[in-house]
C-alpha positions as MATLAB code, in Angstrom:
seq = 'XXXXXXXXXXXXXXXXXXXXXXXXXXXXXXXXXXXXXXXXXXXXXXXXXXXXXXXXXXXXXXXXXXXXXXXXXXXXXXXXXXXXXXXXXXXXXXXXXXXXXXXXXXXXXXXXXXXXXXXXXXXXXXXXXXXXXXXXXXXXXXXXXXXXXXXXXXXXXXXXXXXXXXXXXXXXXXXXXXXXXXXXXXXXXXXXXXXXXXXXXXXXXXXXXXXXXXXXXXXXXX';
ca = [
      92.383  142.705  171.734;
      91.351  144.324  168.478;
      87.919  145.585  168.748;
      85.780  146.444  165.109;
      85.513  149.751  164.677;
      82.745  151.432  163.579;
      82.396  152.245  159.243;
      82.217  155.559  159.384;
      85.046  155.960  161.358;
      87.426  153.534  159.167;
      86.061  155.476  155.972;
      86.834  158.583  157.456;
      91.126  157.046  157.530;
      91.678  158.808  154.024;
      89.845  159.807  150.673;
      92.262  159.913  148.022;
      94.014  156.429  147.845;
      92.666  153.343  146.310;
      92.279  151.646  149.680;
      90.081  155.028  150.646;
      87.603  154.250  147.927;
      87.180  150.565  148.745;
      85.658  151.944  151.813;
      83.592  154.756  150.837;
      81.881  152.783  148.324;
      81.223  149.166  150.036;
      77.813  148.974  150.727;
      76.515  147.084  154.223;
      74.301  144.081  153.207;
      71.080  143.769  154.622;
      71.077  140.742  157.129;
      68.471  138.454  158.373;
      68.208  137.464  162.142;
      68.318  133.535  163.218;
      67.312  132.785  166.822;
      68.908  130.141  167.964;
      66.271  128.158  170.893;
      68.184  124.730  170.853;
      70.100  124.221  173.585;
      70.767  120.361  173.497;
      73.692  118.812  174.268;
      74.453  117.528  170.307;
      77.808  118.990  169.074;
      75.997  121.145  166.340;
      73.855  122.323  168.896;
      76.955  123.220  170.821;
      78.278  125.009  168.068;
      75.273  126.816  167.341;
      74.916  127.506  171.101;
      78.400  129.599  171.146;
      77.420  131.472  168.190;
      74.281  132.744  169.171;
      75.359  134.165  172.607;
      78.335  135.644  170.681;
      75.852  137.187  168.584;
      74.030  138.573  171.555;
      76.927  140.615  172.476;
      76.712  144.485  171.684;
      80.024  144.284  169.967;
      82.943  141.934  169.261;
      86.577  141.724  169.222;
      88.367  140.709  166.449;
      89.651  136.855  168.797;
      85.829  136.451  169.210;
      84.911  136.634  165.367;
      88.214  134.579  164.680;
      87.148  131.703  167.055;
      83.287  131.817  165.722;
      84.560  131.369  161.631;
      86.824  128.641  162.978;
      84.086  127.184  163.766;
      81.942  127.267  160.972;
      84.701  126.451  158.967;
      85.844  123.197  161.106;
      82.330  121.928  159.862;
      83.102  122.773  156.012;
      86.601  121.539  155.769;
      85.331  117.647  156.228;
      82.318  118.103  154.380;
      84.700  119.667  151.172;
      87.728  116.648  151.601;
      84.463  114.040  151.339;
      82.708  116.290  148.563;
      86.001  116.206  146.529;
      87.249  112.753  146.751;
      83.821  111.662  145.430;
      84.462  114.466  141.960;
      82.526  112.871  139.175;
      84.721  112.452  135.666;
      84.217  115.508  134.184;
      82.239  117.237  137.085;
      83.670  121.249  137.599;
      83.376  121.811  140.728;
      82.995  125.532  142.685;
      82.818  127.199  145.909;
      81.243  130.689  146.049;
      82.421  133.028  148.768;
      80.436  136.207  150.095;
      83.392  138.997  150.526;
      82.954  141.183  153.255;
      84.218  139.963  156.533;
      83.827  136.547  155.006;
      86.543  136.190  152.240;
      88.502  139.677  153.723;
      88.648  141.361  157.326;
      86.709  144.669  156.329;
      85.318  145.847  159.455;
      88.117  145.140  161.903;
      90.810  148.236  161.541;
      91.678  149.726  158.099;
      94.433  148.816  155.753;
      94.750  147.857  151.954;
      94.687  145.295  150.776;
      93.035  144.330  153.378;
      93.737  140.809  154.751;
      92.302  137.543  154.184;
      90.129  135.835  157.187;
      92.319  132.849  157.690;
      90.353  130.692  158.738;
      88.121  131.148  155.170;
      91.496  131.514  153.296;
      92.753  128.174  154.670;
      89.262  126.476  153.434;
      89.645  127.819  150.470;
      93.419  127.125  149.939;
      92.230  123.689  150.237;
      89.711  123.348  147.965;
      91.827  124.969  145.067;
      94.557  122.844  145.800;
      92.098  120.135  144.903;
      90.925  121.301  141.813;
      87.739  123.734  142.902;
      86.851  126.769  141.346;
      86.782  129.791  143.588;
      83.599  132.331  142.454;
      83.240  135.646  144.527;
      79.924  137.243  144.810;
      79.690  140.373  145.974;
      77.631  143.690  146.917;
      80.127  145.709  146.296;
      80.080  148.119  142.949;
      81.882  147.383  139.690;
      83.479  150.564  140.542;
      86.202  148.823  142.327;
      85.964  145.624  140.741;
      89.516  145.877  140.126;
      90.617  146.468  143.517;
      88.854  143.728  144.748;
      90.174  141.367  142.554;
      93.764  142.415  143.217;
      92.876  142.419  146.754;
      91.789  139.190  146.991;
      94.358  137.694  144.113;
      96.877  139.272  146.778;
      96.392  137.374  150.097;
      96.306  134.089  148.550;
      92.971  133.354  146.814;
      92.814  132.131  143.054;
      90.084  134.045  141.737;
      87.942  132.213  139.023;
      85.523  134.605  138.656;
      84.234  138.161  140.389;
      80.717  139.429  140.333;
      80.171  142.766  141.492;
      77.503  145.003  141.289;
      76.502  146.848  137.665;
      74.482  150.144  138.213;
      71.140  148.209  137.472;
      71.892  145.335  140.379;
      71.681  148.399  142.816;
      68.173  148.457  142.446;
      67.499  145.128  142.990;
      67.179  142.891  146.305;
      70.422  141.784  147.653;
      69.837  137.715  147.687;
      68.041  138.054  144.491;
      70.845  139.599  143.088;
      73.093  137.185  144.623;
      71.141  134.205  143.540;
      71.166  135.281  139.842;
      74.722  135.080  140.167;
      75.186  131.395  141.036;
      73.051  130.352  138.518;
      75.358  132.416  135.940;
      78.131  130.114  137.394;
      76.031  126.993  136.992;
      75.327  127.623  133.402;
      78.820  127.467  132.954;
      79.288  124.001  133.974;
      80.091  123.870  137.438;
      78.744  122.550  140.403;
      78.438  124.417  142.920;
      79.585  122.063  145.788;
      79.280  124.989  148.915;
      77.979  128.441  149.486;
      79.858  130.617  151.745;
      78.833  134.118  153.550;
      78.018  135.972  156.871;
      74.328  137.260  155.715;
      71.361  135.220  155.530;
      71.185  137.416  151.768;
      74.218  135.406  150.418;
      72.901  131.885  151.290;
      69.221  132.346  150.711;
      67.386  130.923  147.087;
      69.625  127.614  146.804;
      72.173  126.547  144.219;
      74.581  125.127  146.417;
      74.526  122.062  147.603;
      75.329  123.027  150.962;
      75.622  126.453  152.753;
      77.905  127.887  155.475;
      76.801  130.947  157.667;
      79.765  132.718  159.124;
      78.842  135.218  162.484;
      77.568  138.708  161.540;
      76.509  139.319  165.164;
      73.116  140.654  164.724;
      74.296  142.694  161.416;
      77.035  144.276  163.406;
      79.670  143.363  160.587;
      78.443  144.019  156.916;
];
């Protein structure tokens, strides 16, 4: 069982390589509590059901957090093979992924590049494979801009466009600065068909069509 370990403690692995920086500099996203009180016997209620007493736990192994995106994502794959088959002529469509423990597995061990979340990566290996446009919107600085883009180019994703933080986004609200970003990526044409993050701050102020919360556990993972 691999159990997250704590941010200070993975920083603290080495500060002089690339991979050192990444984790110095990531920033933890502030991130807004749902309470689930449905308890019906529906399948999304079901679904919601295991996620919010996962998310009561005081911490989580890495099989738990693996099991709880499958299941987020088991709702998005049919929803993106329906969105796609019905692709208007001349319609660009895009997908916008959150990157902390959404796109990559940040706060469970330490390496660089750090690896994909597989269940994301195999969502997303779809939808390019269908003609979508991948968009990554992050919290993390333009600092390593470049390292996140390599990181992510590395484990398999095909990366149509990065948006990191410049110095004067650090001084603004997280899903505000977030939200400014998808409508940069609808004013170039595309349609955003999903929205994709662990943090009520990358899903909140719209433009997507539809939105998929992955488990942060209470704001235990950034």
């Amino acid at each position: 069982m691999t159990t997250r370990r704590p941010w200070a403690r993975r920083a603290a692995v080495t500060a002089v390589s690339t991979a050192a920086l990444a984790a110095l500099v990531v920033p933890a996203e502030a991130a807004t509590t749902t309470t689930s009180t449905s308890t019906t016997s529906t399948t999304t209620a079901a679904t919601a059901t295991v996620t919010a007493t996962a998310a009561a736990a005081e911490d989580v192994d890495y099989a738990t957090w693996q099991q709880d995106c499958q299941a987020v994502m088991d709702q998005a794959l049919p929803y993106l093979k329906q969105r796609t088959a019905a692709t208007k002529p001349g319609e660009k469509q895009a997908i916008v992924f959150d990157v902390d423990n959404t796109t990559l597995e940040t706060d469970f061990g330490f390496s660089y590049p750090q690896p994909a979340n597989k269940p994301v990566l195999a969502v997303a290996k779809y939808a390019q494979e269908h003609g979508v446009s991948l968009f990554f919107v992050t919290a993390r600085p333009g600092i390593i801009a470049s390292v996140t883009d390599y990181n992510l180019d590395h484990v398999g994703y095909q990366v149509s466009g990065l948006y990191v933080r410049g110095f004067s986004d650090l001084f603004k609200d997280v899903a505000t600065y977030k939200t400014a970003q998808r409508v940069d990526i609808e004013s170039k044409g595309y349609t955003i068909i999903a929205n994709i993050g662990n943090s009520a701050t990358d899903l909140s102020g719209g433009h997507a069509e539809k939105t998929y919360k992955l488990p942060d556990y209470d704001g235990q993972l950034s």
